[in-house]
Biopython code that builds the backbone (N, CA, C, O; Angstrom):
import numpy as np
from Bio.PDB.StructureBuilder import StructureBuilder

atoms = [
    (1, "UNK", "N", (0.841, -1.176, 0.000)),
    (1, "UNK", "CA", (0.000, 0.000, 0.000)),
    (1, "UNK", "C", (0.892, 1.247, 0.000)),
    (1, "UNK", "O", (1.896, 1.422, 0.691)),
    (2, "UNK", "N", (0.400, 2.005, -0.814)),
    (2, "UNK", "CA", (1.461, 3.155, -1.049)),
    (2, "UNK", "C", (0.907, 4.500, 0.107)),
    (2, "UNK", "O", (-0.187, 4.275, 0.623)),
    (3, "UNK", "N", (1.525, 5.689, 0.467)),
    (3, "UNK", "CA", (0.982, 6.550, 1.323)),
    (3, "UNK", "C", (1.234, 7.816, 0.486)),
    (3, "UNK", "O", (2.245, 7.795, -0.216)),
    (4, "UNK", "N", (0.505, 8.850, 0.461)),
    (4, "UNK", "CA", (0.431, 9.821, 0.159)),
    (4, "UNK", "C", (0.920, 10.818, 1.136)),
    (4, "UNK", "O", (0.216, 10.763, 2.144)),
    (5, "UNK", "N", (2.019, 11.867, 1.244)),
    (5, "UNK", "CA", (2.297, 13.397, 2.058)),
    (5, "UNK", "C", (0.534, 14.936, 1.645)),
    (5, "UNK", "O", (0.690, 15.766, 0.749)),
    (6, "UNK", "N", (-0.376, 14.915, 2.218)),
    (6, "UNK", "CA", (-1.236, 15.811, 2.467)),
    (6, "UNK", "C", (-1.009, 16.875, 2.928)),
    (6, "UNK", "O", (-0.541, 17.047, 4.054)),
    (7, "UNK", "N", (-1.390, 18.017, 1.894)),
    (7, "UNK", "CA", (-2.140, 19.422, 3.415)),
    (7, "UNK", "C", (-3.283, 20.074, 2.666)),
    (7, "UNK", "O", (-3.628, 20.467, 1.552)),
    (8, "UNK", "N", (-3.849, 19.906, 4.500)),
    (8, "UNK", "CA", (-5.250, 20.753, 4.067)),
    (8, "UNK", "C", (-5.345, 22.536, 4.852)),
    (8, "UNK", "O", (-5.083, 22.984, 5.968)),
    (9, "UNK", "N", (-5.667, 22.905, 4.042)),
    (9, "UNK", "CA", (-5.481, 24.307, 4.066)),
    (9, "UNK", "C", (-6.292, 24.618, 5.528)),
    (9, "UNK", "O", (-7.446, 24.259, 5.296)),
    (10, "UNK", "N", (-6.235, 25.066, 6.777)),
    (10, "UNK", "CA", (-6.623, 25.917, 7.623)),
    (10, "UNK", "C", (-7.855, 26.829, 7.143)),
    (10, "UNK", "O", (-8.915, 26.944, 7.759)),
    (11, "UNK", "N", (-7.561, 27.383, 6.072)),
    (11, "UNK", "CA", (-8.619, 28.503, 6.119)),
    (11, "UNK", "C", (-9.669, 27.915, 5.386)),
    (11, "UNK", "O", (-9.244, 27.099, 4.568)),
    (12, "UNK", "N", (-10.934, 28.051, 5.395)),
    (12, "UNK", "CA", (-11.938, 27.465, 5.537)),
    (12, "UNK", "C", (-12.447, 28.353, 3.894)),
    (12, "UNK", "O", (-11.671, 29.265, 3.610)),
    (13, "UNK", "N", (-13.628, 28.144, 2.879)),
    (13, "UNK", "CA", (-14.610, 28.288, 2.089)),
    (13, "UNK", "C", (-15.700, 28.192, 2.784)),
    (13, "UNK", "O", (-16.182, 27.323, 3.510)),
    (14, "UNK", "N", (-16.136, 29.654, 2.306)),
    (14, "UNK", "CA", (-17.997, 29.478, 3.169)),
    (14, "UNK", "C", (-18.714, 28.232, 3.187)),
    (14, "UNK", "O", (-19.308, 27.774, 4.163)),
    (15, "UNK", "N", (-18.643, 27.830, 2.305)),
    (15, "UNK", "CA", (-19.200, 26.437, 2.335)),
    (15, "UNK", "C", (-18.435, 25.211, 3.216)),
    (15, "UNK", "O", (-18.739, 24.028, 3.061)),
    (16, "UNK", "N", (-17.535, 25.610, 4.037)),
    (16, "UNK", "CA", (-16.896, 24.846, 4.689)),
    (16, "UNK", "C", (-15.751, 23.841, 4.031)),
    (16, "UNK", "O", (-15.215, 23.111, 4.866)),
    (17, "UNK", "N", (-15.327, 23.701, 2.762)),
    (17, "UNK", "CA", (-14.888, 22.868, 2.319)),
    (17, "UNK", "C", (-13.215, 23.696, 2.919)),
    (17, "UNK", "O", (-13.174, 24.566, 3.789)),
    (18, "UNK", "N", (-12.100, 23.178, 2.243)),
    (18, "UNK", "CA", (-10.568, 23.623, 2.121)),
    (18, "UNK", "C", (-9.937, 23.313, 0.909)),
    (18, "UNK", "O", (-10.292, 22.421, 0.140)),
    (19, "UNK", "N", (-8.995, 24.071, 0.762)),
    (19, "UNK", "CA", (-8.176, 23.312, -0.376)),
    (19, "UNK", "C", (-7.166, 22.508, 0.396)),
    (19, "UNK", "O", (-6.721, 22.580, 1.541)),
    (20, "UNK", "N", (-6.944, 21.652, -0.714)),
    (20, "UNK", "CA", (-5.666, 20.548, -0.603)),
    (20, "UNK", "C", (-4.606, 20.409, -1.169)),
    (20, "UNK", "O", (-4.834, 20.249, -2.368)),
    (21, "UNK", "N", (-3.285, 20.376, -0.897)),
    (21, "UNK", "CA", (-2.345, 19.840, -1.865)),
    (21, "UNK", "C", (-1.297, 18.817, -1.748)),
    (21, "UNK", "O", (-0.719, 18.537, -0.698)),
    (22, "UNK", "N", (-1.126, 18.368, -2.705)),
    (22, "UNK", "CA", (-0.785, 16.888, -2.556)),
    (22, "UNK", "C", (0.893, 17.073, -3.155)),
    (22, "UNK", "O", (1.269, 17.768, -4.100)),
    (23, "UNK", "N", (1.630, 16.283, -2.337)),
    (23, "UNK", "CA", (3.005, 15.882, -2.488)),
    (23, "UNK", "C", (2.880, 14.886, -3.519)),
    (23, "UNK", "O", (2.488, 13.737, -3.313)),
    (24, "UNK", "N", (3.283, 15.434, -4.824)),
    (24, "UNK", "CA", (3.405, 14.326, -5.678)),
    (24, "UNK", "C", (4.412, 13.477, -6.157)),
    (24, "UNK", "O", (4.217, 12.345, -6.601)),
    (25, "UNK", "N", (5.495, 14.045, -6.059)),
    (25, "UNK", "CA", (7.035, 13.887, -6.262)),
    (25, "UNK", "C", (7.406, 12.242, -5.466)),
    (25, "UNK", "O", (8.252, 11.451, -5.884)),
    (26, "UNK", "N", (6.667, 12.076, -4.454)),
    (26, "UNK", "CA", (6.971, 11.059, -3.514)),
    (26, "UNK", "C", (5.682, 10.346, -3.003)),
    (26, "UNK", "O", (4.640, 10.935, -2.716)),
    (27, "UNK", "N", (5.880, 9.047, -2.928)),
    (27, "UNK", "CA", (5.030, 8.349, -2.775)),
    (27, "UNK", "C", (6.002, 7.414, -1.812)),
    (27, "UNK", "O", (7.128, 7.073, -2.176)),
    (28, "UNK", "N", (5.228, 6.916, -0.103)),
    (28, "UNK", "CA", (5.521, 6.323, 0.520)),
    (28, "UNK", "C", (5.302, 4.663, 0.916)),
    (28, "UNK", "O", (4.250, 4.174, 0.502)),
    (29, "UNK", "N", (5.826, 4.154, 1.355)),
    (29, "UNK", "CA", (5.625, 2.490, 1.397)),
    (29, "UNK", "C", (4.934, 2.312, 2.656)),
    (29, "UNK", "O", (4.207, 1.319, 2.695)),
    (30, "UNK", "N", (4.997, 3.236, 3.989)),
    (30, "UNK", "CA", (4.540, 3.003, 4.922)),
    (30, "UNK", "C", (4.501, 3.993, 5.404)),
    (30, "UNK", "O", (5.402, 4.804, 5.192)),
    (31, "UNK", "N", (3.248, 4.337, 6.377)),
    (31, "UNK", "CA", (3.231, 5.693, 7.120)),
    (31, "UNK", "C", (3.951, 6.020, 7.902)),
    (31, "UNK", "O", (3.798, 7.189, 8.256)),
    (32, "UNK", "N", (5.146, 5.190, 8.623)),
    (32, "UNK", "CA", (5.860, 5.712, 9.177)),
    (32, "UNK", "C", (6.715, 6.912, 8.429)),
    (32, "UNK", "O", (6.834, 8.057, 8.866)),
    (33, "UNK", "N", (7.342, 6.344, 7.082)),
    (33, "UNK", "CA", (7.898, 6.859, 6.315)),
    (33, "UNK", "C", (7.337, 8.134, 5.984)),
    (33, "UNK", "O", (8.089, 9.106, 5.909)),
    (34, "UNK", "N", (5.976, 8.264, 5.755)),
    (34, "UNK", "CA", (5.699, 9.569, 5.627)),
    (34, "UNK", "C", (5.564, 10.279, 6.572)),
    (34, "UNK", "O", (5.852, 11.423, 6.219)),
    (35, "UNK", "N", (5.258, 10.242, 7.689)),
    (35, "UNK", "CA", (5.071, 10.879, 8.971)),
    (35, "UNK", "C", (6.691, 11.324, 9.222)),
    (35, "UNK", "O", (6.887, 12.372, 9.836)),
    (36, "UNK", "N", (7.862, 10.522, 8.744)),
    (36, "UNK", "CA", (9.007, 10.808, 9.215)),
    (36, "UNK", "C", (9.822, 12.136, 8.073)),
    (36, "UNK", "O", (10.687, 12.911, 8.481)),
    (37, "UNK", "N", (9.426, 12.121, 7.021)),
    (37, "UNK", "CA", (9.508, 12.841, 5.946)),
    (37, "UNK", "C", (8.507, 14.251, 5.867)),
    (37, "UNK", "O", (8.715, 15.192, 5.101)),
    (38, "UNK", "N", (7.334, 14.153, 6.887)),
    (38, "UNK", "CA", (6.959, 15.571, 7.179)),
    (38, "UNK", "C", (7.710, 16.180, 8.597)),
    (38, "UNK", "O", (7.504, 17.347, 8.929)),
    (39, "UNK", "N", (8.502, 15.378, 9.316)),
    (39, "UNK", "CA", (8.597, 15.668, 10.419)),
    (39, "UNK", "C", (10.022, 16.599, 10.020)),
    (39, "UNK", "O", (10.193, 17.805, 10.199)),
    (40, "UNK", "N", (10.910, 15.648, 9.455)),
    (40, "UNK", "CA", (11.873, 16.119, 8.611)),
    (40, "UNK", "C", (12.241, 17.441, 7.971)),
    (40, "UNK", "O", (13.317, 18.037, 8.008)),
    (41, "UNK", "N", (11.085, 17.770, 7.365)),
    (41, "UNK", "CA", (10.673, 18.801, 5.992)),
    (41, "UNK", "C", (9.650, 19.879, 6.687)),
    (41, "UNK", "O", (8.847, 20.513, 6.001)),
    (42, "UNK", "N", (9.729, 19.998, 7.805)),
    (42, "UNK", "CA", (8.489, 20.718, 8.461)),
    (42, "UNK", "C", (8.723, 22.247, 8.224)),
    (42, "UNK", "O", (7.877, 23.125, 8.389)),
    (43, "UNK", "N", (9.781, 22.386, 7.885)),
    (43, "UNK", "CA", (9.911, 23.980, 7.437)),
    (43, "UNK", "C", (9.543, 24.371, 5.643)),
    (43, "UNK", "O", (8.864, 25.282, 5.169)),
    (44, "UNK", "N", (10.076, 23.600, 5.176)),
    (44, "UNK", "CA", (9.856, 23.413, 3.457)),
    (44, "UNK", "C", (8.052, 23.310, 3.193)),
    (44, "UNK", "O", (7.429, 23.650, 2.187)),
    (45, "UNK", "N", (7.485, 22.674, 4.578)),
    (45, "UNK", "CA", (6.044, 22.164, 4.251)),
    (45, "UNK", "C", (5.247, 23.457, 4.955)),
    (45, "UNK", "O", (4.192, 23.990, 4.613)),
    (46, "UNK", "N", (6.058, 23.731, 5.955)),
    (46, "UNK", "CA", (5.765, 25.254, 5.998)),
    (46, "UNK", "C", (5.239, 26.607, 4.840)),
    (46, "UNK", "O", (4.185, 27.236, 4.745)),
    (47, "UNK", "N", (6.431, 26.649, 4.140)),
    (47, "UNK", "CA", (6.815, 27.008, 2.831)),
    (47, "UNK", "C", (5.879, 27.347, 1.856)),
    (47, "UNK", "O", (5.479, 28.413, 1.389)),
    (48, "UNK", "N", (5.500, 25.551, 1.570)),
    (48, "UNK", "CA", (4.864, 25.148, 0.546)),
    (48, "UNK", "C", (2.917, 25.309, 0.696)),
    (48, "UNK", "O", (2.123, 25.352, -0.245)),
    (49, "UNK", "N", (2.563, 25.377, 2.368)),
    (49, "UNK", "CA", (1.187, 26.143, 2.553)),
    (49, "UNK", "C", (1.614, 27.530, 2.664)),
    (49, "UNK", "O", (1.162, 27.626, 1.523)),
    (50, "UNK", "N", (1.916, 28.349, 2.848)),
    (50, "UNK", "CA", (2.117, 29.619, 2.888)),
    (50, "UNK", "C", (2.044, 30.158, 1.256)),
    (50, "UNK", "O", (1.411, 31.154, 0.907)),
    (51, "UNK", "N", (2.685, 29.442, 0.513)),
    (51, "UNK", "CA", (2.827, 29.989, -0.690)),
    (51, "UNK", "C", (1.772, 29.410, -1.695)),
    (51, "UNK", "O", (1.582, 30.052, -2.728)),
    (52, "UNK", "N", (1.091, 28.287, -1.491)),
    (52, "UNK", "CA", (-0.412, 27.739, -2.024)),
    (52, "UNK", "C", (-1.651, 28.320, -1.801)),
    (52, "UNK", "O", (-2.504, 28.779, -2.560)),
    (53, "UNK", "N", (-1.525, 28.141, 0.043)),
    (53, "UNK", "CA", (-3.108, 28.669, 0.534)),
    (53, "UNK", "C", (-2.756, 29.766, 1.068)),
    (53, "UNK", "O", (-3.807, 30.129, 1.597)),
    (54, "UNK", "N", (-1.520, 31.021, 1.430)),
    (54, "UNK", "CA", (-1.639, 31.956, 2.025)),
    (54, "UNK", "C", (-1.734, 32.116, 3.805)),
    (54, "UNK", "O", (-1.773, 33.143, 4.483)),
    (55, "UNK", "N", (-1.754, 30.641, 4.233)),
    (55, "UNK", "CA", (-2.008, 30.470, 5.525)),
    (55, "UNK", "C", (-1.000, 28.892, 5.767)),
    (55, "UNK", "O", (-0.084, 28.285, 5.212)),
    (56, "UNK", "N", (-1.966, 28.768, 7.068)),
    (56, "UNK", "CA", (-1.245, 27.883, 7.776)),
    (56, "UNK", "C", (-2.316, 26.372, 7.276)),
    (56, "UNK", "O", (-3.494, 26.448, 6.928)),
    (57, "UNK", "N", (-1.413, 24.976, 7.385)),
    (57, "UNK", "CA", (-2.371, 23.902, 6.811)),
    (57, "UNK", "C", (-2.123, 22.429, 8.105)),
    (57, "UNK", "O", (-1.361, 22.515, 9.067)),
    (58, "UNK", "N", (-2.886, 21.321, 7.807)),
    (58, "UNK", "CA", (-2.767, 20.459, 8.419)),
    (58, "UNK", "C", (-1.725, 19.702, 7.627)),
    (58, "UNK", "O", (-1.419, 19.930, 6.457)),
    (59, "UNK", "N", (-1.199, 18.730, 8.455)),
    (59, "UNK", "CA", (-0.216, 17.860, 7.393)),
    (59, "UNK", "C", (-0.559, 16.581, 7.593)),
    (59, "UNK", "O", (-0.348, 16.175, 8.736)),
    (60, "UNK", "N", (-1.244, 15.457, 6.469)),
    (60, "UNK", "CA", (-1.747, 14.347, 6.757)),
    (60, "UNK", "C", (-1.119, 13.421, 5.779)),
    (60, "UNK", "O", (-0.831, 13.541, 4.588)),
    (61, "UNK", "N", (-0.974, 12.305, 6.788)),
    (61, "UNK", "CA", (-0.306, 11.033, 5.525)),
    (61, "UNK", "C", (-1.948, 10.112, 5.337)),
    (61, "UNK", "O", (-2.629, 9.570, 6.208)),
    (62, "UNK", "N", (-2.169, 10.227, 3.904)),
    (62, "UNK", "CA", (-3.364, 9.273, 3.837)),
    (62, "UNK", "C", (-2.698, 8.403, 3.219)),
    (62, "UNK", "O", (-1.571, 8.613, 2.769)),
    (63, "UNK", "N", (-3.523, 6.973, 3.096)),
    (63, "UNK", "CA", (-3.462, 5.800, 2.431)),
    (63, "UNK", "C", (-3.804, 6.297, 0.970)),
    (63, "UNK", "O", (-4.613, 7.225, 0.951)),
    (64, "UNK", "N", (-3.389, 5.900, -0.141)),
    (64, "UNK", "CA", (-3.385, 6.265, -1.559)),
    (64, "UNK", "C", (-5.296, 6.122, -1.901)),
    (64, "UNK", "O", (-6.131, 6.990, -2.155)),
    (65, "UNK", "N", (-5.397, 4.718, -1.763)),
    (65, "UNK", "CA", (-6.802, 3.973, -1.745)),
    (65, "UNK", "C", (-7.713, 4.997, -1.131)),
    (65, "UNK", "O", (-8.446, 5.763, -1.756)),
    (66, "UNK", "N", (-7.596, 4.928, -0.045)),
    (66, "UNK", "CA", (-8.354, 5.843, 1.120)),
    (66, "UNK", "C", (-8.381, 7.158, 0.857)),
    (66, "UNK", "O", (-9.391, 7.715, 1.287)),
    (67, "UNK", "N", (-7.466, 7.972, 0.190)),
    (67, "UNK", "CA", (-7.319, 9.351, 0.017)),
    (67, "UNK", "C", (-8.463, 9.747, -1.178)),
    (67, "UNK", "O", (-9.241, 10.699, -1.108)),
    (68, "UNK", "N", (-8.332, 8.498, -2.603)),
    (68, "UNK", "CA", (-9.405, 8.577, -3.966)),
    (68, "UNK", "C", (-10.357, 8.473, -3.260)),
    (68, "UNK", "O", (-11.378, 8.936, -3.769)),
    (69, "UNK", "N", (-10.517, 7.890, -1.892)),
    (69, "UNK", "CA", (-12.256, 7.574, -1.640)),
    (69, "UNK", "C", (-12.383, 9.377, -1.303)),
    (69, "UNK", "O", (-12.985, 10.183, -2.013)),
    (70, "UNK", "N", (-11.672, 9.664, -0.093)),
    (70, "UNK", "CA", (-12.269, 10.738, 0.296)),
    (70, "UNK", "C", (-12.614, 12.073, -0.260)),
    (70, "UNK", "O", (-13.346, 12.922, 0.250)),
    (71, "UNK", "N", (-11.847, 12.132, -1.603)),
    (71, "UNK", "CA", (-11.862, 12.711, -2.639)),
    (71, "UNK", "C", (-12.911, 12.725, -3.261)),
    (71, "UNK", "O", (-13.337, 13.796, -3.695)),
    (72, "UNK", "N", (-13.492, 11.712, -3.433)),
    (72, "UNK", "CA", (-14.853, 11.614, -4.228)),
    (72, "UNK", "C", (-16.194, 12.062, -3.314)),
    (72, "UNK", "O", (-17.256, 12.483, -3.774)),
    (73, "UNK", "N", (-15.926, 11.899, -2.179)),
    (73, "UNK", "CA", (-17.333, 12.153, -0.933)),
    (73, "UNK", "C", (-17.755, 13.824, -1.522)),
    (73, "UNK", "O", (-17.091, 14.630, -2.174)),
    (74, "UNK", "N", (-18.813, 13.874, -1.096)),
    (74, "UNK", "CA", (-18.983, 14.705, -1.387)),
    (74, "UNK", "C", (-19.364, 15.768, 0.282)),
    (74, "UNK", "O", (-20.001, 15.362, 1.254)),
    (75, "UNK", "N", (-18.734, 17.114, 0.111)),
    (75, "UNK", "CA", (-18.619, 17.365, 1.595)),
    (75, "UNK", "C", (-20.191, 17.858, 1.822)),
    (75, "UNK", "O", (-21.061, 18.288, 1.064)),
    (76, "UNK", "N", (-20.109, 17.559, 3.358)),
    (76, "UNK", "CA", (-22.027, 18.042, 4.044)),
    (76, "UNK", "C", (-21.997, 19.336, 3.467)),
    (76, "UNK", "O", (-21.248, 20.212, 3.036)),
    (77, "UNK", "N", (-23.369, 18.975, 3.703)),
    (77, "UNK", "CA", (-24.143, 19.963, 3.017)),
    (77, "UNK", "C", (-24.841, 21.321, 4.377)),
    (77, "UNK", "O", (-25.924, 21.054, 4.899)),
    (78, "UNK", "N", (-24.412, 22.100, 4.620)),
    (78, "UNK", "CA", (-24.559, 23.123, 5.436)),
    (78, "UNK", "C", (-25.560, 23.186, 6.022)),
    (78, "UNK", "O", (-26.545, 23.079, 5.291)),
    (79, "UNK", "N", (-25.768, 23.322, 7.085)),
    (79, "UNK", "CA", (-27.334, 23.476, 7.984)),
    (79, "UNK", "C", (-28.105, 24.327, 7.736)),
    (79, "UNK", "O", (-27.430, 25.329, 7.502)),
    (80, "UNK", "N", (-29.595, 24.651, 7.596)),
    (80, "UNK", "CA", (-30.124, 25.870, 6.920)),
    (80, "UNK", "C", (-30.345, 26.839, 8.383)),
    (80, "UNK", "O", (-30.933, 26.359, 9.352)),
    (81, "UNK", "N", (-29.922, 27.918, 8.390)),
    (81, "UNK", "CA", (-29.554, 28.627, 10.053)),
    (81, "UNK", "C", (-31.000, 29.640, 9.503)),
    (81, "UNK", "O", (-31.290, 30.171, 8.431)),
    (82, "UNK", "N", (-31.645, 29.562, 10.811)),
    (82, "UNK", "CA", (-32.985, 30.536, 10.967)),
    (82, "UNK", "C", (-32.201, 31.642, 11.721)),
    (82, "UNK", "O", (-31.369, 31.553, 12.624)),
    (83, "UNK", "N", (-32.809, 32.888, 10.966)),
    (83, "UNK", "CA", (-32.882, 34.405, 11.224)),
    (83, "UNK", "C", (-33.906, 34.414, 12.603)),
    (83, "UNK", "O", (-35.104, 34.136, 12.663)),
    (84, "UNK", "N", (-32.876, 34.883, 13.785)),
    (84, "UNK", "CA", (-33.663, 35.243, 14.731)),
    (84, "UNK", "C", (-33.904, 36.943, 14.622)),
    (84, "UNK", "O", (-34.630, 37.517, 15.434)),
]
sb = StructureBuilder()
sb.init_structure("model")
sb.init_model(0)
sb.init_chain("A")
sb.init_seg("    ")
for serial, (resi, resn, name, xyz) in enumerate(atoms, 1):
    if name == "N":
        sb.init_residue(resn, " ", resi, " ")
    sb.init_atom(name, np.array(xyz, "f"), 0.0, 1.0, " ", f" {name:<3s}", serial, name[0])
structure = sb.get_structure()
């Protein structure tokens, strides 16, 4: 199973969603490996949200498999908020 390097952007879309960007260059064999390669690179990954999303991001190792699923979900759908 291969692992993917993640970040999801901090700052939020009204609609609640984020952007994402994906480490493509590298693809991992085990999450340790990726967890050890953001831990590593934590300034460069710094860097690399600052200069994408303008802010600060999460840093996630997903499963390759698992990452296409979550990709496809489609995100909730917002609560309808009554005007008091």
């Amino acid at each position: 199973m291969k692992w993917l390097l993640v970040l999801i952007s901090l700052n939020l879309h009204s609609d609640g969603t984020a952007d994402h960007f994906i480490f493509t260059n590298m693809m991992y064999d085990t999450v340790q490996s990726c967890q050890r390669t953001a831990q590593v690179n934590m300034r460069v990954i710094q860097e690399v949200s600052i200069r994408e999303f303008d802010g600060p991001s999460k840093v996630y190792c997903f499963r390759q498999d698992r990452f296409l699923d979550y990709m496809k979900a489609l995100p909730p759908k917002p609560e309808n908020k009554l005007d008091i």
